[in-house]
C-alpha positions in Angstrom: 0.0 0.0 0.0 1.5 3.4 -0.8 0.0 6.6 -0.1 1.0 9.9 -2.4 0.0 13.4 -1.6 0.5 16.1 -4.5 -0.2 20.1 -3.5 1.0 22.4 -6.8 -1.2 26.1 -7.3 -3.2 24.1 -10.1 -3.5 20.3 -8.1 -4.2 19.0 -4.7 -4.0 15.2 -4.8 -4.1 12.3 -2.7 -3.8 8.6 -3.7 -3.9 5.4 -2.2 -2.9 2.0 -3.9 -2.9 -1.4 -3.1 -1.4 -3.2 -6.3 -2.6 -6.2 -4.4 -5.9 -5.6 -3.8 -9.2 -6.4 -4.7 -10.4 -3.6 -8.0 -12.0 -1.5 -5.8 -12.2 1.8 -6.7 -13.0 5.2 -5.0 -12.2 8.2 -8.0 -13.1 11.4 -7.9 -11.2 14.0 -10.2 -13.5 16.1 -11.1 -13.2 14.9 -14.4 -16.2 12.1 -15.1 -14.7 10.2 -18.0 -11.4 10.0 -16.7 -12.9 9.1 -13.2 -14.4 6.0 -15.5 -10.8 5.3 -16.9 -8.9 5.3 -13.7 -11.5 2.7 -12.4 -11.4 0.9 -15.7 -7.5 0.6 -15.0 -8.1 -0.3 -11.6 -10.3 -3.4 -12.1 -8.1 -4.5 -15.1 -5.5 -4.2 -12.7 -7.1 -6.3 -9.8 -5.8 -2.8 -7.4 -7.4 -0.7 -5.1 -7.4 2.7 -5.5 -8.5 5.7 -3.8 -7.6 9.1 -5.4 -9.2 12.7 -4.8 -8.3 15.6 -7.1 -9.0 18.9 -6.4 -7.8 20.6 -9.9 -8.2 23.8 -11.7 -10.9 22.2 -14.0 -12.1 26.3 -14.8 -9.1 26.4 -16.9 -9.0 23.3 -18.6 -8.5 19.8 -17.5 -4.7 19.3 -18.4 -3.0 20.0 -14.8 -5.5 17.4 -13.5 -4.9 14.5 -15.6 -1.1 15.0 -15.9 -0.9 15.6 -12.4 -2.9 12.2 -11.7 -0.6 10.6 -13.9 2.5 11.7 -12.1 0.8 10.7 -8.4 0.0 7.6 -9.7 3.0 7.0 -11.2 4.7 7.6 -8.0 2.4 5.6 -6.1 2.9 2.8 -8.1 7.0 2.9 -7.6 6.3 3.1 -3.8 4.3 0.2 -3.7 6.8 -2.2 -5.9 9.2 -1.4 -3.3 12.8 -2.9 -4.6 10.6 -4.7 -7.1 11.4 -8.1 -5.8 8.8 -11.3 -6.9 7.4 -9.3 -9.6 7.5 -11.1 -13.4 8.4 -7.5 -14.5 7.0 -7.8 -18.1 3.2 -7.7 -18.8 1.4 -7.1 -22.1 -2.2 -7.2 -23.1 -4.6 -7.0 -26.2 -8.0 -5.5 -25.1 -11.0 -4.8 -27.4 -14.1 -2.8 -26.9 -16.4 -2.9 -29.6 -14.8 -1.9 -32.9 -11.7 -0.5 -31.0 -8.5 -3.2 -30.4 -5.6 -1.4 -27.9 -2.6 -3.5 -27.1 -0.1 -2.7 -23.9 3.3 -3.9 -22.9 5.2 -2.9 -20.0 8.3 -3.2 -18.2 9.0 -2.3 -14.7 12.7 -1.8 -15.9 13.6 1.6 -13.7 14.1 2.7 -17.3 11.1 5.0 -18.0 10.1 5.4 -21.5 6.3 5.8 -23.0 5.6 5.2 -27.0 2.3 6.1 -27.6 1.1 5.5 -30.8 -2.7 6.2 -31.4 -5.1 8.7 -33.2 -8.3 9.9 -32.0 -10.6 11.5 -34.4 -12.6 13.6 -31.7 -11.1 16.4 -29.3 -13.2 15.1 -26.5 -15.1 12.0 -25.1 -17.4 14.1 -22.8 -16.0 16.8 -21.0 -11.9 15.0 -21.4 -10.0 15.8 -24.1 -8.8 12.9 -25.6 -4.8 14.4 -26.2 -4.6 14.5 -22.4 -4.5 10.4 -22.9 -1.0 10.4 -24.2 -0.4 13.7 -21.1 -1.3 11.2 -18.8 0.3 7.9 -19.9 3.6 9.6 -19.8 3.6 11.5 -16.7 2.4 7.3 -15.6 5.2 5.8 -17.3 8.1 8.5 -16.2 6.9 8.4 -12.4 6.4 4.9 -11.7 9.2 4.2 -14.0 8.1 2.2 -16.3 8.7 1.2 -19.7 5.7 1.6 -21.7 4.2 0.7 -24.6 0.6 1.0 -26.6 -0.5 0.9 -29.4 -4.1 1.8 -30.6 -4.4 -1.5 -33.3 -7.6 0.0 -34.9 -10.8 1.5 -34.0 -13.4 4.5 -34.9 -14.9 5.4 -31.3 -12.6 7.6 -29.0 -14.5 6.2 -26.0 -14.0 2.6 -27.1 -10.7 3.6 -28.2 -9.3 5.1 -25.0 -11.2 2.6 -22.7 -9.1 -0.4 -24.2 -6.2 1.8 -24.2 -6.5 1.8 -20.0 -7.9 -1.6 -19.5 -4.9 -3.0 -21.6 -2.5 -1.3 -19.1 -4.3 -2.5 -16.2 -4.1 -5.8 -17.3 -0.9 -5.9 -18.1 0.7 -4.4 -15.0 -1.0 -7.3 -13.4 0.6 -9.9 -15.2 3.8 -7.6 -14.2 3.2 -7.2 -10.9 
């Protein structure tokens, strides 16, 4: 269990993870669909997470979700520990619908993010969808991860960016 507090002018943050837990999910970032993506990561991921965000959402939602990301992140690194009886290498091909996202990680200490997928709306409700890639990295270089995902195909943003966080989730579990 690791417990991360984050206080910038823009963010106040405070997240709890159990990457041993039982996908139970408490999320509230102000931010609705990425509320639903952070739990969607969290059950794929068979973790427990609590996270509250208090974010400058009047200016836009970018602070939040990259600020999430890097709490996260560090959350995640906390509770590994010195990484020992981990498998260390997870991937995962997830559909939804039309959409097909595939994920591989590496808890390395090497952090590195390719991100390689198109969205052909701005915004899946009140998210913009270029914060995905925000987030992923601020993830990735936090928890220090190698990451990879790759958007196979797809033609819904929702679809698109839900498989793109239940394929992390699933494979950080067979990681972890």
């Amino acid at each position: 269990m690791s417990v991360i507090e984050r206080k910038t002018k823009e963010t106040d943050i405070k997240a709890e993870l159990n990457v041993y837990g039982s996908s139970k999910a408490e999320i509230d970032s102000g931010i609705g669909f990425f509320d639903h993506m952070l739990t969607a990561l969290t059950v794929h991921g068979g973790f427990d997470l609590k996270l509250k965000c208090d974010g400058d959402l009047y200016v836009d939602g970018h602070h939040t979700v990259e600020d999430c990301g890097i709490v996260l992140g560090k959350a995640l690194s906390e509770a590994l520990g010195d990484k020992s009886g981990i498998v260390r290498f997870g991937s995962a091909y997830v559909p939804m619908d039309e959409a097909l996202s595939f994920c591989a990680v590496d808890i390395s200490g090497r952090p590195y993010l390719v991100f390689d997928a198109e969205f052909t709306d701005d915004r899946t409700g009140t998210f913009d969808n270029c914060l995905t890639e925000e987030f992923f990295r601020a993830f990735a270089f936090n928890s220090l991860i190698t990451l990879h995902i790759n958007e196979q195909y797809g033609t819904n943003n929702h679809h698109i960016v839900e498989a793109i966080f239940k394929s992390l989730g699933r494979a950080l579990k067979e990681a972890i």
